[in-house]
N, C-alpha and C positions, 0 to 999 in steps of 0.2 A: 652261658647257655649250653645244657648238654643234650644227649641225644635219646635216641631210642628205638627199638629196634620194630621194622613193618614186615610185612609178606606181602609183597603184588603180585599181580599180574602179569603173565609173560607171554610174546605170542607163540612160543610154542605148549602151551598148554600147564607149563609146569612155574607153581609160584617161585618169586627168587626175594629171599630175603635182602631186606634193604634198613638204610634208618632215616629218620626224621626227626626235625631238631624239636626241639623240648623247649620251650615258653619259659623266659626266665620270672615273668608273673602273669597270673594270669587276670581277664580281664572280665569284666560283666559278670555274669551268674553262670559263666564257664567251671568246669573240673575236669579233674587230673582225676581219672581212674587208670588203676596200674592189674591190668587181664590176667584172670587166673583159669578162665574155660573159653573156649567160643566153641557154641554150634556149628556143623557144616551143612549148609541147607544144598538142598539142588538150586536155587536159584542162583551160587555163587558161578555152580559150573557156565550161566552164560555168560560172566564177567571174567573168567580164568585167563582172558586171552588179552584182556585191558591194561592199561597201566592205569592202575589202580589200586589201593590197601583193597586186599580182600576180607569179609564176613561180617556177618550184622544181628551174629545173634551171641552177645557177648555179655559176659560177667567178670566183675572184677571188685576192687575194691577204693575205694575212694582217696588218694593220695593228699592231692590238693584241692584249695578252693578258692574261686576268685572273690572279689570284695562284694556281689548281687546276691550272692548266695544266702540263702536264708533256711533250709531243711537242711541237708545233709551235714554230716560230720566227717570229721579225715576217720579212717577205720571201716566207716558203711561198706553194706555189701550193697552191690546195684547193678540191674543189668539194663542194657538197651537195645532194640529190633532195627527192624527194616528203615522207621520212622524216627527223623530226632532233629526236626525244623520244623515251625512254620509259623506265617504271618502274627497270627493270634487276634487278627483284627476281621476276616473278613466272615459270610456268613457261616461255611463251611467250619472254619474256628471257632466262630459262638454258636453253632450248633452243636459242640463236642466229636464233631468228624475231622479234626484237625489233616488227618491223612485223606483224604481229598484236596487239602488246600492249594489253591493255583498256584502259593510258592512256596511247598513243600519243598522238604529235603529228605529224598529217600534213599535208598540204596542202591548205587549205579547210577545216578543223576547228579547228585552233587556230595558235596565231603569228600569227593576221592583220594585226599591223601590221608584218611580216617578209616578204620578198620579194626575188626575185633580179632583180626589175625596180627597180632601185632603184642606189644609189651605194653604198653601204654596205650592209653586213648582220651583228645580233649572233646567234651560233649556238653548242650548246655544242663544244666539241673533240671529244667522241666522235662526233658526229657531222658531221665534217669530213672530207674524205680525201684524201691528198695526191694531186697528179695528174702523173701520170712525165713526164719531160722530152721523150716521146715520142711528147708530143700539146698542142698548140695550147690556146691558150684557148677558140678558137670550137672546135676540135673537141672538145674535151673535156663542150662544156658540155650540148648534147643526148646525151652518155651518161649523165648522172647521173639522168636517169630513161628514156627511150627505151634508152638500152643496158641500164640496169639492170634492167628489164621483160623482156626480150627474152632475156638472158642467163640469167636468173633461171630464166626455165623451159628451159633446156639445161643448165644447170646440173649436174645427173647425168646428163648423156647418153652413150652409149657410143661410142667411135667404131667407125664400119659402121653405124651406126643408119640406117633413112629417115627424113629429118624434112622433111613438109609446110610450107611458110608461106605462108600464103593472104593475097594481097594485098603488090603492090611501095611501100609507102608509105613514111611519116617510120620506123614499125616494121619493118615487113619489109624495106626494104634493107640493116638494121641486122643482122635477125635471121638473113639469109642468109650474110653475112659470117660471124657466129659460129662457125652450123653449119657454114658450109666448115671453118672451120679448127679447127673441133673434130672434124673427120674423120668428118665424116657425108657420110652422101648426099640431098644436097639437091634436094627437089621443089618446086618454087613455081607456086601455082595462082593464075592472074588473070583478070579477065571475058575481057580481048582479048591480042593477040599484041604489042600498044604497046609495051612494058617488056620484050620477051622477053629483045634481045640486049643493054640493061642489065642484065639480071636473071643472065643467063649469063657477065657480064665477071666480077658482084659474087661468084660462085662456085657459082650452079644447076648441077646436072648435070641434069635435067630443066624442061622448061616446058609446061604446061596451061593452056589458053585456057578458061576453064571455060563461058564465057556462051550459045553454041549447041550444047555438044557433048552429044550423046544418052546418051554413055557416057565415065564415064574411065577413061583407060587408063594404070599407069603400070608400071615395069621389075620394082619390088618393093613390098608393100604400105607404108604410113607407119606405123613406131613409135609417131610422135609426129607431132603435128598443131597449129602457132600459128598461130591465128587472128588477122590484124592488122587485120580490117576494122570497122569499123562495121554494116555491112548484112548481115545474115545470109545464109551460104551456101543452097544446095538441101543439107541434109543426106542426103536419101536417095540422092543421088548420091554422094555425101564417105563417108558410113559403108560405103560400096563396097570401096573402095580401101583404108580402114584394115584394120589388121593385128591378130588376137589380139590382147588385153591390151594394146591400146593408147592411148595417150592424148591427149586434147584440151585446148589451152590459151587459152580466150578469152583477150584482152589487151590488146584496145582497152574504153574506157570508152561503154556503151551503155544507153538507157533500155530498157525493156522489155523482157521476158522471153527466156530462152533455150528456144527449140521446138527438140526433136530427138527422132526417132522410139525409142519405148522397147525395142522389143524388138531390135534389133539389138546396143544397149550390154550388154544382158543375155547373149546367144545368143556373142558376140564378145567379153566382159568389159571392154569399151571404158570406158574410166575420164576422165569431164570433170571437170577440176585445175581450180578457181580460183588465181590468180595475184596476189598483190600485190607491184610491185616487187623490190628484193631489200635481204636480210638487211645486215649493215653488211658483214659479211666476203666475201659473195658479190659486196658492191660493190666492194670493193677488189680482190677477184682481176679484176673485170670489167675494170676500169681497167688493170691491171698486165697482162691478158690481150689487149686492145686496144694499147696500145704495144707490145707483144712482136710484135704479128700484123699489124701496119699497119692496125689494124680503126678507119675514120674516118668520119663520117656525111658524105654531101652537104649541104652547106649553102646556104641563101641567106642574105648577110648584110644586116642592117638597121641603122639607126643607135638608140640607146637614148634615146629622146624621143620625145615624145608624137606626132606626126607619125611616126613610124620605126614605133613601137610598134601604133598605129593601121593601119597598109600591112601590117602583118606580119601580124595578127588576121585582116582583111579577106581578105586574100591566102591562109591556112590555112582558115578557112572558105569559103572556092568550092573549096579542093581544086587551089590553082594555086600551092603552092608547092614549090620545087622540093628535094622529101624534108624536110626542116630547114632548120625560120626562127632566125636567133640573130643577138639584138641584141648591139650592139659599143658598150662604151661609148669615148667620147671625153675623155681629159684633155689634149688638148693646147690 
């Protein structure tokens, strides 16, 4: 049995490379994928201090296979998210919501000694997904959950919709892209005008400075409204502008409660959606929907080692990186 190499968790804040043994065979419809990208989301910064494999937004290539295995081949490119368990039996799984399931297996809950920071990773096949020839490993790697979030809630959207995204970051550059090309009309509201005439390359048809303005103003009310920031909007200005029966999509990971004025959602039937990543199939269309559309995150790239891994945390937490961090592993 050999080994292979992880990055955890440390409490002081900085990952420490470690290893874990390697399956001399494996078992059920298990695989050996051997990581060649992982994304750095903000959600790992709340686990940086666990002992734990860190990241969960990973690519790589298919090594080995256990004897259930029935799709993949050794060679596949595949990546996997947040989501990579569950029941399969109960309603939440035969409704195709499988990431609700009461005995999920998500990121920061269970698998802890499984990570896309790492050399290796054992994961089962259904929750693998091939990744089209028509995207990169780095690019590929922060859509397995920054795209899969973002997509997730456009996911029945209509096109002519307006769709809001508040905030130019690692999500909303992502989330803009979509809706362009899901044939919406896209608003993007941000404190300052910094991001506008990126915001406007990535496919806005409008831009809202939101931080000094008294009032906003925009062409048509917002459908749909994703929320990508951390720091809570002025709601009584945002419930302004939404539309009838329209809805809200928090989507970044945030402590503390969500305040929003009640009588407006009532008066306006304003509907706030909770969000968790997406289904397995809403993953796979995401991916197959992003090579079709050219839809690619900006990345910064880092190197996959503790030094690399450490620059890229650091760098995500001051808010200085530029959209998507994603480490590279090196076999040469």
């Amino acid at each position: 049995m050999s080994s292979f190499s992880v990055f955890k968790g440390h409490k002081d804040g900085k990952p420490k490379k470690s290893t874990m043994r390697k399956p001399d065979h494996l078992i059920g419809d298990s695989v050996l994928v051997k990581v060649t990208a992982s994304g750095v989301c903000g959600t790992d910064l709340h686990y940086r201090t666990q002992d734990m494999v860190l990241g969960h937004e990973g690519v790589g290539i298919v090594e080995d296979l256990g004897p259930e295995c029935k799709y993949l081949n050794k060679g596949d490119r595949v990546g996997w998210g947040f989501s990579t368990d569950s029941c399969g039996f109960c309603t939440e799984c035969l409704d195709g919501a499988e990431q609700f399931c009461p005995k999920r297996a998500i990121y920061g809950k269970a698998n802890l000694d499984k990570g896309s920071f790492a050399s290796h990773a054992v994961w089962r096949e259904a929750f693998l997904y091939p990744i089209p020839d028509g995207l990169s490993d780095a690019d590929a790697a922060p859509l397995q959950c920054g795209g899969a979030t973002t997509f997730t809630a456009l996911y029945d959207v209509q096109p002519g919709e307006t769709v809001g995204i508040m905030g130019v970051g690692g999500l909303g550059h992502l989330a803009i892209q979509f809706a362009a090309k899901l044939g919406c009309r896209v608003v993007v509201l941000s404190g300052s005008d910094r991001k506008k005439e990126e915001a406007l390359k990535l496919g806005a048809n409008e831009f809202i400075a939101t931080k000094d303005a008294k009032e906003l103003k925009v062409f048509r009310p917002l459908n749909r409204l994703l929320v990508t920031t951390s720091a809570q909007p002025n709601w009584e200005s945002i419930l302004t502008i939404m539309a009838p029966r329209s809805s809200i999509y928090p989507l970044s990971v945030s402590d503390g409660n969500l305040e929003i004025p009640y009588m407006p959602l009532l008066l306006q039937g304003i509907k706030v959606q909770g969000s968790l990543v997406a289904s397995r199939i809403q993953h796979r269309k995401m991916l197959d929907f992003a090579a079709l559309h050219g839809i690619k995150p900006i990345t910064e790239k880092f190197p996959m080692t503790e030094e690399g891994i450490v620059q890229a945390i650091h760098k995500l937490e001051n808010g200085d990186v530029y959209y998507r961090a994603v480490l590279i592993v090196d076999y040469s």
